[in-house]
C-alpha positions as a printed Julia matrix, in Angstrom:
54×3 Matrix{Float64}:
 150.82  130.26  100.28
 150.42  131.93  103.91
 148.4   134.86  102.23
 146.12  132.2   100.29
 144.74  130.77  103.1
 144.0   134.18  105.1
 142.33  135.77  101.67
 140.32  131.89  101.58
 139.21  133.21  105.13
 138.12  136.21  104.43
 136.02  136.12  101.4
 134.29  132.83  102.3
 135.31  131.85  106.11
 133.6   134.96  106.91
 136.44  136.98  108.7
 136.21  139.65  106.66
 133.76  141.78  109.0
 132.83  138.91  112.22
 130.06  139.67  114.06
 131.58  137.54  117.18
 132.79  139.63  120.42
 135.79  138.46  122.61
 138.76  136.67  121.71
 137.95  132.93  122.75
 134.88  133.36  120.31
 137.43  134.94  117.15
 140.03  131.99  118.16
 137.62  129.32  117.61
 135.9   130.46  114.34
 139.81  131.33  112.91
 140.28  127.24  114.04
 137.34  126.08  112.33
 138.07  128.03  109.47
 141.61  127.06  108.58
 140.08  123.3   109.3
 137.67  123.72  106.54
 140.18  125.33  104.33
 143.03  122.43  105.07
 140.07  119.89  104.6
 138.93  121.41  100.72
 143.01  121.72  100.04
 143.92  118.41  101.05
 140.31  117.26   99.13
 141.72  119.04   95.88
 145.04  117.73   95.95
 144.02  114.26   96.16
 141.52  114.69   93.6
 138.44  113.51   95.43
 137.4   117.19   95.72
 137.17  120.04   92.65
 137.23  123.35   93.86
 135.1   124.47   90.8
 132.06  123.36   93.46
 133.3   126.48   95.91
């Protein structure tokens, strides 16, 4: 499951190749992307949320 979420990231987070320099920047955009990726997850496994729309 660990490796799901980082592949998730890097095909559509966009951490594949970041364009963002410094650490603080990298740490916040790896934040906001797990969020997004916890947020479609939890969406799917309640139901309210078909990943067929990714």
């Amino acid at each position: 499951r660990i490796e799901e979420g980082f592949g998730w990231l890097k095909t559509v987070g966009g951490l594949r190749k970041t364009k963002l320099i410094g650490r603080a920047k990298l740490s916040a955009q790896l934040l906001l992307g797990f969020s997004v990726y916890n947020l479609i997850r939890l969406g799917s496994l309640s139901g309210w949320w078909r990943g067929s729309h990714v």
